[in-house]
TIMILO-918843 format. One line per 5 residues: their letters; for each residue x, y, z of C-alpha. Coordinates in Angstrom, 1 decimal. Each point is the difference from the previous one (the first is absolute). Last residue first. Layout:
N
a = X Y Z  ...
***
This chain:
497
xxxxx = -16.8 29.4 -53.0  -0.8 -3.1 2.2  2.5 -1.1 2.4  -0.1 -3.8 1.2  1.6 -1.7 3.3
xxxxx = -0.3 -3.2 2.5  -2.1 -1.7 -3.1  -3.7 -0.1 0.9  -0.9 -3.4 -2.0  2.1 -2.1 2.5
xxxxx = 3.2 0.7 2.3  0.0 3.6 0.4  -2.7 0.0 3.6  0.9 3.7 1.5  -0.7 1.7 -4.2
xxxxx = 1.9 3.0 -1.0  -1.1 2.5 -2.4  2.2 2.3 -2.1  -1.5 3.1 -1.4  1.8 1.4 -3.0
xxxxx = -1.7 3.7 -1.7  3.4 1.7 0.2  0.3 -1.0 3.9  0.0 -2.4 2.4  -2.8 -0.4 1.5
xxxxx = 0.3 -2.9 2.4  -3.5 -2.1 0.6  0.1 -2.6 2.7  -2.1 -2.8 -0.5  -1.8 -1.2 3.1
xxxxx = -3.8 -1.0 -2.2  2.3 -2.1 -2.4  0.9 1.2 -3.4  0.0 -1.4 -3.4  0.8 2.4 -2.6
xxxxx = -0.3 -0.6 -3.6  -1.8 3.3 -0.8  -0.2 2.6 2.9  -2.9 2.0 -1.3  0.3 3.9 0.4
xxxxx = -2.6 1.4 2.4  -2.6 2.6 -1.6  2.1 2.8 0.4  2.4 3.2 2.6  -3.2 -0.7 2.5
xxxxx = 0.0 2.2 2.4  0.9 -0.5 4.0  -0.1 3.4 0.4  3.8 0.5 1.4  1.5 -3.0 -1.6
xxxxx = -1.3 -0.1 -3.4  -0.7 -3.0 -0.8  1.4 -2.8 -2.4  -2.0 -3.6 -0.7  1.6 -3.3 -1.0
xxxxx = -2.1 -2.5 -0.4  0.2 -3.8 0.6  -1.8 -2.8 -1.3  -0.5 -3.8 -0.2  -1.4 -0.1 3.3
xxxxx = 0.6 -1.8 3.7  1.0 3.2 1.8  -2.7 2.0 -2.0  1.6 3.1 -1.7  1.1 3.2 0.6
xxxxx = 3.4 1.7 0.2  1.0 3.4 1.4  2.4 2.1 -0.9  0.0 4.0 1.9  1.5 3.3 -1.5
xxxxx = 2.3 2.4 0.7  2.9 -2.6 -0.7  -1.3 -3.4 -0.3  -1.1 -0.5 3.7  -1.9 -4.0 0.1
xxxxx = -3.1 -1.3 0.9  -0.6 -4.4 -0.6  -2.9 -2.2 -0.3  -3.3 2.6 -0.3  -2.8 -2.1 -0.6
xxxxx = -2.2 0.7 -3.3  -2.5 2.5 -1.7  2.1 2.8 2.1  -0.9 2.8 2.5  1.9 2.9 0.5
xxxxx = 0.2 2.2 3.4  1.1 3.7 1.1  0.6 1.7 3.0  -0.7 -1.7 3.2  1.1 2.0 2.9
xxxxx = 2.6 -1.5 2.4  1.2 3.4 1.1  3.4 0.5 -1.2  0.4 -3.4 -1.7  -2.6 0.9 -2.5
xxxxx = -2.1 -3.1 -1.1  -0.3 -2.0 -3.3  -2.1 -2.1 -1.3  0.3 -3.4 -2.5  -3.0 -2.2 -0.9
xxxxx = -0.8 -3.0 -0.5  1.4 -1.6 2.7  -1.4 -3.5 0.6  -2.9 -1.4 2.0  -2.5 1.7 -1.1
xxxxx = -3.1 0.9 2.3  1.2 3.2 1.5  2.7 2.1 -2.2  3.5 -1.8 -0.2  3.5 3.0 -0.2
xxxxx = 2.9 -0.4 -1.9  2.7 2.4 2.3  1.2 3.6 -1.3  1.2 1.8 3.2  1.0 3.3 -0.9
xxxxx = 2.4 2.8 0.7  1.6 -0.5 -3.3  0.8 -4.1 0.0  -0.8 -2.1 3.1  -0.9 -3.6 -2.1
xxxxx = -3.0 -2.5 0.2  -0.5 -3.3 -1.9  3.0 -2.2 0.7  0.3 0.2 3.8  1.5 -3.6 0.4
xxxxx = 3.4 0.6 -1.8  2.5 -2.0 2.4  -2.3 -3.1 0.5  -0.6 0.6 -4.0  -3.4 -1.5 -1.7
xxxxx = -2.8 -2.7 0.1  -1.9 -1.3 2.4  -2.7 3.1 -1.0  -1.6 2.2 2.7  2.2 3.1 -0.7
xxxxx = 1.0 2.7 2.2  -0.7 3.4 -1.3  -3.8 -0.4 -0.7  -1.3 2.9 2.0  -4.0 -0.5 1.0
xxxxx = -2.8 2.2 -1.5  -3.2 1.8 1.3  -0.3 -1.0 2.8  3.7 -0.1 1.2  2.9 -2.8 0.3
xxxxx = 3.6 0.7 0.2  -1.3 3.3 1.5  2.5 2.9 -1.0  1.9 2.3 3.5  1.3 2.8 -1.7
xxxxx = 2.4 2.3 1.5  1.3 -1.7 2.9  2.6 2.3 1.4  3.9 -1.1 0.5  1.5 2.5 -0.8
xxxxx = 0.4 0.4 -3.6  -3.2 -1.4 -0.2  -1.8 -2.9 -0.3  -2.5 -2.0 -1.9  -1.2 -3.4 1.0
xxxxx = -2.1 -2.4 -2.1  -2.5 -2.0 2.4  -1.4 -2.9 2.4  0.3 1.4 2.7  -1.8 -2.3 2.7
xxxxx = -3.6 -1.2 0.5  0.9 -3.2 -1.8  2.8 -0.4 2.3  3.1 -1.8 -2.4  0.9 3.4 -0.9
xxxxx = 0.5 1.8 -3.3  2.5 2.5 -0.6  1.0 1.1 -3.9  2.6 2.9 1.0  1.0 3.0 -1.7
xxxxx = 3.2 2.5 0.9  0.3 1.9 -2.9  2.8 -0.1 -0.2  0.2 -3.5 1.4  -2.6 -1.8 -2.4
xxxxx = -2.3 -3.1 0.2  0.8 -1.8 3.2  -1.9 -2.6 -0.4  -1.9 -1.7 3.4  -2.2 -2.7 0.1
xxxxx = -1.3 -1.7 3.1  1.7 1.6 2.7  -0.9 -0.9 3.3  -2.6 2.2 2.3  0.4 3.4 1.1
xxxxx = 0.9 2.0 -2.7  -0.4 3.7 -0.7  3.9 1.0 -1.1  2.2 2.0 3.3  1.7 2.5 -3.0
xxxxx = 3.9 0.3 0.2  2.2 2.7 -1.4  3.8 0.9 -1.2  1.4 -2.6 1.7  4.2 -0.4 -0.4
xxxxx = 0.5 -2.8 -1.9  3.1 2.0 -1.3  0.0 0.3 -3.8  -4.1 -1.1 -0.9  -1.0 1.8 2.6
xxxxx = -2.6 -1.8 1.6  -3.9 0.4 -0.2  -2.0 -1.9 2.6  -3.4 -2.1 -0.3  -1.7 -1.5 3.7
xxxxx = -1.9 -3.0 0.5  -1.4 -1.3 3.5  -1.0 -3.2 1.6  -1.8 0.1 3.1  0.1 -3.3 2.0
xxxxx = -1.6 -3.5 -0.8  -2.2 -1.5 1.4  -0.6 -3.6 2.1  -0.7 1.4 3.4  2.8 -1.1 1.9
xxxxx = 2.2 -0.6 -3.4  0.4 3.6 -0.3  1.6 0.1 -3.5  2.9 2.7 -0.9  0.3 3.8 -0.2
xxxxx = -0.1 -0.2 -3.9  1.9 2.9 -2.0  -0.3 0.0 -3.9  2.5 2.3 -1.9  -0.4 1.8 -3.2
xxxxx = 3.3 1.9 -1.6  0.3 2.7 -3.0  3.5 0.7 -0.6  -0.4 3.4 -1.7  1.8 3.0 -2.3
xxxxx = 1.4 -2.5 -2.3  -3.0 -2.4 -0.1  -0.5 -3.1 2.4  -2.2 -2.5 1.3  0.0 -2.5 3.0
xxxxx = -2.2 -2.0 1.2  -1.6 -2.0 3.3  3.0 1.0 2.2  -0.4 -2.0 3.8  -0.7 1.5 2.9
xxxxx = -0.3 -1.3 3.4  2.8 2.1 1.2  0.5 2.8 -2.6  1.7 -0.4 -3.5  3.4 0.2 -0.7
xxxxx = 1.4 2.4 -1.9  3.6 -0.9 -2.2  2.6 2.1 -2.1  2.0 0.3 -3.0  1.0 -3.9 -0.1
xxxxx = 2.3 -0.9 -2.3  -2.0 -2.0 -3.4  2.5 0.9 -2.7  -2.0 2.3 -2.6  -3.2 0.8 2.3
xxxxx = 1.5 0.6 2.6  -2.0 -1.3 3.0  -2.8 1.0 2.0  -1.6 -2.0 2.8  -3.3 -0.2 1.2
xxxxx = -0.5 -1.7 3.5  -1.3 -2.3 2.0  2.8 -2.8 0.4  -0.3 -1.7 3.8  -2.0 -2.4 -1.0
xxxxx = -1.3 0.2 -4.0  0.1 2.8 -2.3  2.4 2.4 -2.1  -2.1 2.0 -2.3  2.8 0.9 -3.1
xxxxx = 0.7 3.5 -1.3  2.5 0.2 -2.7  1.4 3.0 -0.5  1.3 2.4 -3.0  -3.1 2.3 0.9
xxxxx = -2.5 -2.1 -0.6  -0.4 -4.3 -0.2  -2.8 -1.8 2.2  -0.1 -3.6 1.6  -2.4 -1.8 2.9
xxxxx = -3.6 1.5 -1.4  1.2 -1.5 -3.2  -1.6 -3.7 0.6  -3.1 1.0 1.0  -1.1 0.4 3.7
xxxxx = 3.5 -0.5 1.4  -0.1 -1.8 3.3  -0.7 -3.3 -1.9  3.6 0.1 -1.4  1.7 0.0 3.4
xxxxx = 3.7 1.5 -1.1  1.8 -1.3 2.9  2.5 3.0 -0.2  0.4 1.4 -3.8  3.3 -2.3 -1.5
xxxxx = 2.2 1.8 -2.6  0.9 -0.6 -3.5  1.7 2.1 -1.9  0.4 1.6 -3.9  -1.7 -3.0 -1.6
xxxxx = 0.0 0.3 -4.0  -2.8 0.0 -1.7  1.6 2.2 -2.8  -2.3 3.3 -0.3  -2.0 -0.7 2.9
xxxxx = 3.0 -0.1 2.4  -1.2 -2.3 2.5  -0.2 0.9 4.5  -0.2 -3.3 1.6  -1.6 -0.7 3.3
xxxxx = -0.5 -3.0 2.0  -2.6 -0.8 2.7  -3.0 -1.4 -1.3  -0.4 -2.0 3.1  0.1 -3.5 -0.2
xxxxx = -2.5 -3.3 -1.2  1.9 -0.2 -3.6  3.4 2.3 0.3  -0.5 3.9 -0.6  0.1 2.7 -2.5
xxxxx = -0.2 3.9 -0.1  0.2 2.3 -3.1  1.8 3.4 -0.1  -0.4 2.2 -3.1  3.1 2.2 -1.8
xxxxx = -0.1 2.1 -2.7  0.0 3.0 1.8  -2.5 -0.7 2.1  -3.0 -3.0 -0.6  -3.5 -0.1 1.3
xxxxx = -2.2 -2.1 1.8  3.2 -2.1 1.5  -0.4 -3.9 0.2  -1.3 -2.7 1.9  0.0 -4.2 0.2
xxxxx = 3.0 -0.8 -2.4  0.4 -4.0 0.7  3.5 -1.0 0.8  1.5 -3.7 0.2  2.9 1.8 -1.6
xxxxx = -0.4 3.4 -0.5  -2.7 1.3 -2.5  1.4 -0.1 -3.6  1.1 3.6 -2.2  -1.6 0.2 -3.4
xxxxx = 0.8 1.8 -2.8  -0.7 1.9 -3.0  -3.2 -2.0 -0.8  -1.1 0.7 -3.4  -3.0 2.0 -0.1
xxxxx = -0.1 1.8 -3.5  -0.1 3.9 1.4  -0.5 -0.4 3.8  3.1 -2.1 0.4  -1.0 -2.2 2.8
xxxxx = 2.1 -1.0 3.4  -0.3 -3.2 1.9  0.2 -0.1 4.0  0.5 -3.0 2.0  -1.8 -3.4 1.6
xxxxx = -3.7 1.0 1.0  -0.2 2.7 -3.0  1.1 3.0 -0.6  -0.9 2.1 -3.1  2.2 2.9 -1.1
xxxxx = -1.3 1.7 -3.4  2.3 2.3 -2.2  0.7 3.0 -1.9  0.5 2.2 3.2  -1.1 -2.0 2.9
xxxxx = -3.5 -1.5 1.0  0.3 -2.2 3.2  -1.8 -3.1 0.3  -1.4 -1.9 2.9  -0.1 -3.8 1.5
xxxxx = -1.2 -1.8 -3.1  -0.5 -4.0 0.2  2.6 -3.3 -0.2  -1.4 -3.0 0.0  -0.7 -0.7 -4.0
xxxxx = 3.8 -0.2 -0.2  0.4 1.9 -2.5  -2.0 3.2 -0.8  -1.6 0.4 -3.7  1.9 1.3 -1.9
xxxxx = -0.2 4.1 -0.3  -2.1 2.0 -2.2  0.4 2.5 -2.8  -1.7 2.7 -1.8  -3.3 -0.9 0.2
xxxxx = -2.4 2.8 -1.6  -2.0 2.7 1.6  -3.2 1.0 -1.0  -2.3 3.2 -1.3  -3.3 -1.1 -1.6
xxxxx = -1.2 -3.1 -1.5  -2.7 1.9 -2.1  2.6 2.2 -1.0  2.1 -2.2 -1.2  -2.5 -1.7 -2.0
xxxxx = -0.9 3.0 -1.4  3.7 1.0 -1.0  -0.1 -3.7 -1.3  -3.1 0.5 -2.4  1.7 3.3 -1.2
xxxxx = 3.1 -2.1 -0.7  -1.6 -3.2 -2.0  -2.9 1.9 -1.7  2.2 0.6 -3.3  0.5 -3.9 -0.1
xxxxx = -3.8 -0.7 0.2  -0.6 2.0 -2.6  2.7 -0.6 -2.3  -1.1 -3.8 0.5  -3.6 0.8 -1.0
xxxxx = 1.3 2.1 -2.9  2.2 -3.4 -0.7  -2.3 -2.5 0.0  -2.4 2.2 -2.4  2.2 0.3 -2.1
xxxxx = 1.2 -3.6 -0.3  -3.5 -1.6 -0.5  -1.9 2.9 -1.5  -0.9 3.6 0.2  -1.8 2.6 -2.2
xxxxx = -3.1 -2.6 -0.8  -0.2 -1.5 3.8  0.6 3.6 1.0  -3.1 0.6 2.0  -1.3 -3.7 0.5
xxxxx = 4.0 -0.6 1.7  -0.2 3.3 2.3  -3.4 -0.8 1.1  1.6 -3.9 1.5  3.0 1.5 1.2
xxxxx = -2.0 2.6 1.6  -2.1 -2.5 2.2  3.1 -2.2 0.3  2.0 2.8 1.2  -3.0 1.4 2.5
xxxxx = -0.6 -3.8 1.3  3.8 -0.7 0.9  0.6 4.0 0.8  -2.5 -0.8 2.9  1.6 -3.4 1.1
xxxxx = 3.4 1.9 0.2  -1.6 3.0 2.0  -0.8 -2.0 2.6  3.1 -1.9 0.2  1.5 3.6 0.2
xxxxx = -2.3 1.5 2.5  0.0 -3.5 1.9  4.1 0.4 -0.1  0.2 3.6 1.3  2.0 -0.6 3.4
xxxxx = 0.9 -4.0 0.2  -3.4 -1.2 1.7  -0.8 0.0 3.6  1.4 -2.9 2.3  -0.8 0.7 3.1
xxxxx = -3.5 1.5 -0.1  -1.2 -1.6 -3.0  1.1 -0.5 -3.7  2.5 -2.3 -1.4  1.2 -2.8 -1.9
xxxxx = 2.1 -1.0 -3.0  3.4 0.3 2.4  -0.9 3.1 1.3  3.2 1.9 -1.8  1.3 -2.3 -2.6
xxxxx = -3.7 -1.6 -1.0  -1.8 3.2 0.4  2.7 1.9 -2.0  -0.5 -2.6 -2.8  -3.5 0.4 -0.4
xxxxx = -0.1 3.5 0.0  3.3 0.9 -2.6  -1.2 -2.3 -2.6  -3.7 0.4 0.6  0.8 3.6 -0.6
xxxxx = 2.1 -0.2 -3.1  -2.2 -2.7 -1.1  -3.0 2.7 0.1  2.2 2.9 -0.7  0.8 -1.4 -3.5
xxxxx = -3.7 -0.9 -0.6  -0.5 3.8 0.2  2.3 1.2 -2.0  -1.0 -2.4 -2.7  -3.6 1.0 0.0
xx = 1.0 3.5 0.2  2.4 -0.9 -3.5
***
């Protein structure tokens, strides 16, 4: 009956190895960016070894009882064996393949192949992903689309809000070759259009990513109004679009971003004296941040920002806290993660790039959302959590993060492969690693304070995902991914459970 055991975990194995390397690395695998399916050479491994072990006792087991046992009887004792190995041999090969996710669902593929991600919003029990010509909403649980509302006509949606407010999220749209100029606040839970109102000129390439113009708190919507004679940042209701009130920015100024919680409208302006063609330079350009209150415009404080050269980058990260990603065009100039106060103060002034490690917020692939480009950093509990590259690699491999009071460093974790994507689930952070051109994904939870590891990193079966997926935790074990490019292999959305 050992003999028969073990043969039955040898086909059980190459059963289970073989074809898990055909469906999952498509017969292949092995190397830097395209490692092998979690477990599978243990298993194949261990197939090939039960092969030679069975056969051995098969062969002792037959001399042995040739006398007691014949043709029929000993068939079946070898068959008893190998059946009463079946569920120990598969609680081993479970545990060889370790913890994993499975596919739950997936959207088609995007139609017509032109269209690409703008930004998603996460809303309870469902997924909103806009594209270039409208918005489409996901059920979370089985992914049917509940609706989906169209661009206007000859309308391309260029930005949209970070966040959403009472249901509601604000997306902005423009004609090919204009400025991104219109405004619509959507009811998440129908996609319907409660108004439509037009933001100034609405320059697009003002705005350093394409939700530095829009933000939702407070019952308002807060829209960066740009272009000649239109500096300003309005605030309008939030469920019919009257204005609540208006600030425009200084002379020479023009409003770089805009951010906003309930206590806080966070603003960032950019001032630039002008050009002195006489000797060919340019004047002093300046920066400053300022907190508004959200219900009269009325400023509660302002902070002079250290910039004296163009903006290259900038992401506003969080408006309470206030935090800013800053980098300047001047490669002697800030170039940094700003912390501030409640009035104003630079708390923590973090090095985008250091010697010992750089940060890894902005990403360097094609790929990924104009309106979500900050993917793999977050403001959550008095930290900034960012993916972080040590000297000589040249992706992040790592995630740290530093106190917002002071700047101070206060915990890092390395991982075997890049970090893609860093989410807040809760008290904890999600991250995802994986090689922007592999075969696989994992999952891996930390605790958000020490930056501990809560496991190993669950495997993300089935999931194809593009180095600017955005991740959206959302809840009882679902995570729901969603790719910029949906119109080949790397559907527009897929949650794994």
């Amino acid at each position: 009956m050992a003999g028969g055991a073990v043969v039955g975990l040898a086909v059980m194995y190459h059963l289970l190895g073989w074809t898990v390397l055909v469906i999952e690395s498509g017969g292949g695998c092995g190397g830097r960016y395209s490692p092998c399916p979690r477990g599978i050479g243990t298993a194949i491994l261990l197939a090939f070894a039960f092969t030679v072990a069975g056969a051995l006792l098969l062969q002792k087991a037959r001399e042995a009882t040739e006398r007691l046992l014949r043709g029929h009887r000993f068939t079946a004792v070898v068959l008893a064996g190998a059946v009463l190995a079946v569920w120990p041999g598969w609680l081993g090969y479970q545990w060889l393949r370790g913890p994993h996710a499975e596919l739950v669902w997936q959207a088609a593929a995007d139609r017509p192949s032109s269209v690409r991600g703008v930004g998603n919003w996460g809303v309870d029990g469902a997924v909103v992903r806009g594209r270039t010509d409208g918005l489409t909403s996901y059920a979370v649980g089985d992914g049917a689309e509940r609706w989906n509302l169209p661009a206007p006509a000859r309308e391309s949606v260029c930005r949209m809000s970070r966040g959403t407010a009472d249901g509601t999220g604000l997306v902005g749209s423009g004609r090919h070759g204009k400025p991104c100029a219109t405004v619509t606040a959507v009811d998440l839970e129908t996609g319907r259009a409660l108004w439509t109102e037009r933001a100034g000129k609405g320059d697009p390439h003002r705005n350093y990513d394409a939700a530095a113009g829009l933000a939702v708190a407070g019952g308002l919507a807060v829209v960066a109004e740009t272009g000649a004679g239109t500096e300003a940042v309005t605030a309008l209701s939030l469920e019919d679009g009257s204005r609540a009130w208006s600030r425009k920015a200084g002379r020479g100024c023009s409003v770089s971003g805009v951010h906003a919680s309930d206590s806080r409208v966070l603003v960032v302006s950019s001032c630039f004296d002008g050009h002195d063609y006489a000797t060919d330079q340019d004047d002093e350009r300046t920066a400053d941040a300022a907190a508004l209150d959200p219900r009269t415009g009325k400023q509660q404080w302002r902070a002079v920002l250290p910039v004296e050269s163009t903006l290259e980058n900038l992401s506003l990260l969080s408006a309470d806290p206030a935090v800013l990603l800053v980098d300047e065009e001047d490669e002697r100039g800030t170039a940094a993660v700003l912390a501030l106060d409640d009035s104003g103060r630079t708390t923590a002034t973090i090095p985008l790039a250091g010697r010992t490690e750089s940060l890894s917020a902005l990403p360097e692939w094609t790929t990924g959302f104009p309106a979500r480009p900050v993917l793999r950093a977050v403001v959550h509990d008095g930290l900034f959590a960012t993916a972080v590259t040590a000297p000589g690699d040249d992706e992040p491999y790592g995630v740290a993060a530093y106190l917002l009071a002071d700047g101070r460093r206060v915990w890092g974790t390395e991982f075997e492969e890049p970090v893609r994507s860093l989410a807040v689930r809760g008290d904890e952070l999600a991250l995802v690693t994986g090689h922007e051109y592999g075969d696989r994904s994992l999952l891996h939870i930390l605790e958000g304070r020490t930056g501990i590891r809560r496991d190993e990193g669950v495997v993300l079966r089935g999931a194809k995902l593009e180095g600017g997926a955005e991740h959206l935790p959302a809840g009882k074990g679902m995570h729901v991914f969603v790719n910029s490019d949906g119109t080949g292999d790397h559907r527009p959305a897929l949650a794994l459970r």
